[in-house]
N, C-alpha and C positions, 0 to 999 in steps of 0.2 A: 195420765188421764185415764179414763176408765170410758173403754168405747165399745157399745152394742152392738152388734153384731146380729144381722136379720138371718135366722136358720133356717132358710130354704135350700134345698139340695145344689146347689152351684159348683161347680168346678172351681180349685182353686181357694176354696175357703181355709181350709188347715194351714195354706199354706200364706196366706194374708193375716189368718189369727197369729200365727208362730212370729209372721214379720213382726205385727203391733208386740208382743211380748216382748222380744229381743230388743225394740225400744225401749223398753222397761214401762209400758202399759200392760193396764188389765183388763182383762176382755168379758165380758157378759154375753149372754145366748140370749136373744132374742125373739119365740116363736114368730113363725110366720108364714104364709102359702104361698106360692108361686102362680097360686091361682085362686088367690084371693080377688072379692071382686071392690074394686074403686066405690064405688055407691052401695056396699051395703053398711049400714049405719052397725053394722053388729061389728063388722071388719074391724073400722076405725075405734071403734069402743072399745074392742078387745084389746090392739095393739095400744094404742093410749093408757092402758092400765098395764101392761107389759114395761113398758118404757116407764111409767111412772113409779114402778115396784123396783125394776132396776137402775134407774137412775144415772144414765149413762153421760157424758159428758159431749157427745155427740152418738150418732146412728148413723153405722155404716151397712152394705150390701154392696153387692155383684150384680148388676143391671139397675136402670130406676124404677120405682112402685109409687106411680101417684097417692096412694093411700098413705104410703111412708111420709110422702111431700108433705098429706094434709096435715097429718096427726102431728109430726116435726114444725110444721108453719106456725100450727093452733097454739105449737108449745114453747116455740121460741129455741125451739132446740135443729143444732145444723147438722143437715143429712147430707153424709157422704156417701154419694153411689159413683159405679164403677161400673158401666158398659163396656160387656165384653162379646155380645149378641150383635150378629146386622142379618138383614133391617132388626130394629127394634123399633117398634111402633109407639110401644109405651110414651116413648121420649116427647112422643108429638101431644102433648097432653097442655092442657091450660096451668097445669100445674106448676110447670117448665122453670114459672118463672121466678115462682117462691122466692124471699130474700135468704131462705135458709136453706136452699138448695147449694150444693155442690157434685154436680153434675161433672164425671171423666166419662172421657168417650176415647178408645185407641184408632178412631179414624180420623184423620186430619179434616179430612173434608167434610166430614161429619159435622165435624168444629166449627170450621170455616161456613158453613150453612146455616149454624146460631149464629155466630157471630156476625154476618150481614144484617142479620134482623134483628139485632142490639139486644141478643138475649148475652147478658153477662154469669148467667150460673153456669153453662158450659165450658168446660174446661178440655182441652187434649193430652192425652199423659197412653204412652206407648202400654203394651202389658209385659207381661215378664215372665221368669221364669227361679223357681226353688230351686239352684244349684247345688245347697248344699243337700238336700234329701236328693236329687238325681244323682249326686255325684258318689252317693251311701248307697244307690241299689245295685250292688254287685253278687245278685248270688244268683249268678247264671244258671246255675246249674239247674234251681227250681224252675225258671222261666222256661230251661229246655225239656221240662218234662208236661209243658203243657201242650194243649190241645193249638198254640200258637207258633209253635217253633220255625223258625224262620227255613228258607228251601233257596231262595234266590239272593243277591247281592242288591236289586232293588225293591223299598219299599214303601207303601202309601197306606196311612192310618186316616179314613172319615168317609165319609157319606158320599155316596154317590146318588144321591135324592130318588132312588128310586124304591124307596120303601114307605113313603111316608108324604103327606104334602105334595103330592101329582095333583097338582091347581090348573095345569096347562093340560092335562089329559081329559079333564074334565070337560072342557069346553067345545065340546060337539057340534053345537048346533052356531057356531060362530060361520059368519059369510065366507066364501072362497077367498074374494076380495081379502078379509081382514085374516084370511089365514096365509095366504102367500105373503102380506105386506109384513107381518110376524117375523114366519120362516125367514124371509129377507133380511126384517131387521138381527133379529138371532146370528147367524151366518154373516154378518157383518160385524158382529160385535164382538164375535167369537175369534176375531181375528185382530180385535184391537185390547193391547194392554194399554194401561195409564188415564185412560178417558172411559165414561160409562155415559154412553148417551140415548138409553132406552126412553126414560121418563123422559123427556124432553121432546121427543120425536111421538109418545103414544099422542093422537090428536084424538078430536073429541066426538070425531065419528068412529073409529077403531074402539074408542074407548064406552061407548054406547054401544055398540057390538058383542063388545067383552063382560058388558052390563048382562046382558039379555043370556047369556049362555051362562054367565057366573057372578052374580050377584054379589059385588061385595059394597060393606058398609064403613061409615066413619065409629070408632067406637064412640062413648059415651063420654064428651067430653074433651075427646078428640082433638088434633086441630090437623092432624095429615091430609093428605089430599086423595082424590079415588087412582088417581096415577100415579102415585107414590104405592097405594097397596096392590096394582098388577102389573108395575115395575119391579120392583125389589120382592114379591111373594110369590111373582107366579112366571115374568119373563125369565128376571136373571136367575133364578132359580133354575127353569128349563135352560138355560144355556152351560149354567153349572153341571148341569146332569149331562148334556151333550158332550161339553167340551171334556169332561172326566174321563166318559166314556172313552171318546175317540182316543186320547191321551194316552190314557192306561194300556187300552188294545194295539194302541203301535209298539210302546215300552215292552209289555207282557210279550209280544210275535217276538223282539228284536233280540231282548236280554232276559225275558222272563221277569217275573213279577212277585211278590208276597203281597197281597192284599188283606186289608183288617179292614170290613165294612159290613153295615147290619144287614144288607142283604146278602145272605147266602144263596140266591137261587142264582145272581152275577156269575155266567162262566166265558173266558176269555183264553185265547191260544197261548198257552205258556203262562197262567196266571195260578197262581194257589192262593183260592180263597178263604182265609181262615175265617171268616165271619167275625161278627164284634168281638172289639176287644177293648178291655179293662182298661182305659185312658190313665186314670192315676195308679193304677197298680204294676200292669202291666206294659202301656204303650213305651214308657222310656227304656226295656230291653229292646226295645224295636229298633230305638233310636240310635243307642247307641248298636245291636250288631249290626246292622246294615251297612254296607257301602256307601249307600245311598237313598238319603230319603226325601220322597217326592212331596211337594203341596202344590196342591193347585185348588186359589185363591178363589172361595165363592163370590159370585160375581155382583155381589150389592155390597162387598166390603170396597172401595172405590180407591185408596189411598194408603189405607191402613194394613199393619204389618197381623197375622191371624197368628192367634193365641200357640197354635200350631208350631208357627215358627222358632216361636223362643223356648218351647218344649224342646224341639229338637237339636236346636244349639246350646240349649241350657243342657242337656242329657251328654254333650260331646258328640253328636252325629253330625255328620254332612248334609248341608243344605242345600237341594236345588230346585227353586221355586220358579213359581210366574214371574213376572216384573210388576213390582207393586214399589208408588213413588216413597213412602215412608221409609226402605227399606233407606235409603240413600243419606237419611237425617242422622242415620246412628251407626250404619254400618259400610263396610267398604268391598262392592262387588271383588269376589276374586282375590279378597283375601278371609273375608270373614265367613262368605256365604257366594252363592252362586246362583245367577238366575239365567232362565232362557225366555226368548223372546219369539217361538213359533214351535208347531210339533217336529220341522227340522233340525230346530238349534238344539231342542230338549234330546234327541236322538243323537247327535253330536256328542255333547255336554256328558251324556251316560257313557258314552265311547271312549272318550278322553280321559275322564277320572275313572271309569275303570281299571284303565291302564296305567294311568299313574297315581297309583297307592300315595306316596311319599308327599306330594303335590294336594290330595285333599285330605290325607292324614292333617297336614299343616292347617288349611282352611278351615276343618273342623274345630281343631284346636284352640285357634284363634276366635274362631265364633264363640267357643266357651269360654276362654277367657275375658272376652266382650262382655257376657252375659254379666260374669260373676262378679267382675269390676263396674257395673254400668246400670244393669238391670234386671235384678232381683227386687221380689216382693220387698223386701228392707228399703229399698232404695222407691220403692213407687210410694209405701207409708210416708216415708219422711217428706217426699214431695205433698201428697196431702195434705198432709198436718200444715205442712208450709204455709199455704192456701189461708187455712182456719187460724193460724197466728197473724 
C-alpha cells in the first residue's frame, strides 16, 4: 500500500515511516501544520490537493486533525491517526465520528469514554518503542562529551510544567472559597494512583469562579466540556507540577538526581540540572546509563502507559514509575518494570535496586526484551492496517 504520512514535527515519525517500509509499504510526505486551523477553507484546499497529487491509499499522523477528518471524509479516503498527547482536545471535535476515521488512543480509558457514547472510530492500541535504532545507539563516548553527561545513578527526562502553560498561576482573582476547595482537591489527588477524580468533583460554582479569573472556551466545533478543559489543562496539570516537584526533591536530598527538563532556573539539593535534552537523539543514553530511570505520569493521562515508558524499556533501562493500570495489560510488575505506589515506597524501591545491581540488571532486560517481541512500531502498523483490512 502506499500510505501518506501528515509532516508535522511529531515525535516518533521516522520511526513509524521505517515500521510501514519494513512491511513492505511505501510512504509519501504529506505537508501539513500543527497549527493549521480547522475552518479555514485555504487549510482544507491546500491538503485535498496534497493528498490528491499523492494519492495515498490511506492518511496516517501522530495525534487527530479535524481538518485531516474533513478533507479524508469528503474523499472517501481512511485516516489513520494515532494519539500520543493527553488531554488532547482536538479528539472532542464533531469530526470524531467520520466513517473514515481511525482513531488510536494509548489510554484505555480514554477509549473506554468513546466507547460508552457508541463512538465506533476510536480504537486503544498501547505505544511503543524502536528497539532496533535504540538498541544501534552505542557510541557513548560522543554522548559523554556532551553538555548532558550523567553525574548520579538516578534519572528523570520531561517537564516539570513549570516553563510554560501556568494556567493555575494565572488565576488570582479566584474566591478563597474556590481556592482552598482546589488546594484540597489537589492534595488529595496527589495521593491517589489509578483513579482521577478531578473533573467530576469541579461543580458549577468552582467552575464559574474559575470562569471569571480565566476564561476558557469550547473551540470551534468543539464538543468537550468547560470541566474537561480546567480539569485536564489547568488542575491536573498543577498537580503534575507539584507532585514532580515534591518527588524529585526527596529523590535528589536522598540519592541525588540527573535531571533533563526545559527549565533551567529548577534548583534542588543534590540535583544536576542539565536542562532540555534532545529526546530522539540524545534521551536513550540517558536510559540506558542510568541505574535508574524515573517517570512520573502526567496526571490527565488516567490509565495509559506514557510514550516515556517504552522509550525507556525499549532503550534496555530500568523502570520505576507511578502505578498506572495499563501497565498490568502487557507487563509483569517485578519482573519487567517496577512501580511505586507513594513518595515512601519510591524512596524504598531506589534503595533496594541500587543495592541490587543483578536483580534490575534482569528487570531491565526483560523489559527490553518485552519491548522487542511485543511492541515496536512494526508490531503497532500491522495492528492498524488490521483494523483497515
Amino acid at each position: 500500500m502506499k500510505i501518506g504520512m501528515l509532516t508535522w514535527d511529531s515525535f516518533g515519525k521516522e520511526d513509524m515511516e521505517a515500521a510501514f517500509k519494513e512491511l513492505g509499504h511505501s510512504v509519501v510526505q504529506c505537508p501539513f501544520s500543527n497549527d493549521s486551523d480547522t475552518n479555514d477553507p485555504a487549510v482544507l484546499r491546500e491538503l485535498e490537493g496534497n493528498i490528491r497529487k499523492t494519492a495515498p491509499d490511506f492518511l496516517f499522523s501522530f495525534n487527530y486533525f479535524p481538518a485531516a477528518a474533513i478533507v479524508c471524509n469528503n474523499l472517501g479516503l481512511p485516516y489513520v491517526s494515532w494519539v500520543y498527547d493527553s488531554p488532547y482536545v482536538r479528539m472532542y471535535h464533531y469530526t470524531i465520528v467520520y466513517p473514515t476515521n481511525y482513531v488510536f488512543v494509548f489510554d484505555s480509558a480514554v477509549y473506554m469514554e468513546f466507547h460508552k457514547e457508541g463512538i465506533s472510530t476510536v480504537y486503544y492500541l498501547p505505544m511503543a518503542a524502536n528497539t532496533d535504532r535504540l538498541r544501534a545507539m552505542t557510541d557513548f563516548e560522543a554522548f559523554e562529551k556532551t553538555k548532558w553527561k550523567l553525574r548520579h545513578e538516578v534519572a528523570f527526562v520531561g517537564s516539570l510544567y513549570t516553563e510554560k502553560h501556568q494556567f493555575y498561576q494565572r488565576m488570582t482573582d479566584i474566591s478563597d472559597y474556590t481556592k482552598g476547595y482546589l488546594e484540597g482537591l489537589m492534595k488529595a489527588q496527589q495521593m491517589v494512583y489509578g483513579y482521577n477524580f478531578i473533573q467530576e468533583l469541579l461543580n458549577q460554582k468552582i467552575i464559574e469562579d474559575m470562569q471569571k479569573a480565566l476564561p476558557m472556551q469550547v473551540r470551534p466545533g468543539g464538543v468537550e466540556s468547560i470541566e474537561y478543559l480546567f480539569a485536564q489543562y489547568v488542575i491536573n496539570r498543577q498537580i503534575t507540577a507539584a507532585e514532580r516537584r515534591e518527588l524529585l526533591t526527596a529523590v535528589a536530598g536522598n540519592y541525588g538526581l540527573d535531571l533533563y527538563t526545559p527549565d533551567q532556573t529548577i534548583e534542588l539539593s543534590g540535583c544536576t540540572n542539565h536542562g532540555a535534552l534532545e529526546a530522539y537523539r540524545y534521551a536513550p543514553y540517558v536510559y540506558k546509563k542510568a541505574a535508574i530511570n524515573l517517570n512520573i505520569t502526567l496526571r490527565s493521562i488516567f490509565k495509559g502507559i506514557p510514550l516515556r515508558a517504552f522509550e525507556i524499556m525499549g532503550a534496555g533501562g530500568f523502570l520505576l514509575t507511578n502505578f498506572q493500570e495499563d501497565f498490568l495489560s502487557f507487563f509483569v510488575p517485578g519482573e519487567d518494570f517496577m512501580y511505586f505506589e507513594s513518595k515512601a515506597d519510591l524512596l524504598d524501591k531506589i534503595s533496594y535496586f541500587l543495592k541490587n545491581e543483578d536483580e534490575r540488571c534482569q528487570i531491565a532486560q526483560n523489559g527490553f526484551q518485552k519491548i522487542a517481541s511485543e511492541h515496536t512500531f512494526r508490531h503497532r502498523a500491522e495492528e492498524m492496517i488490521s483494523y483497515l483490512k
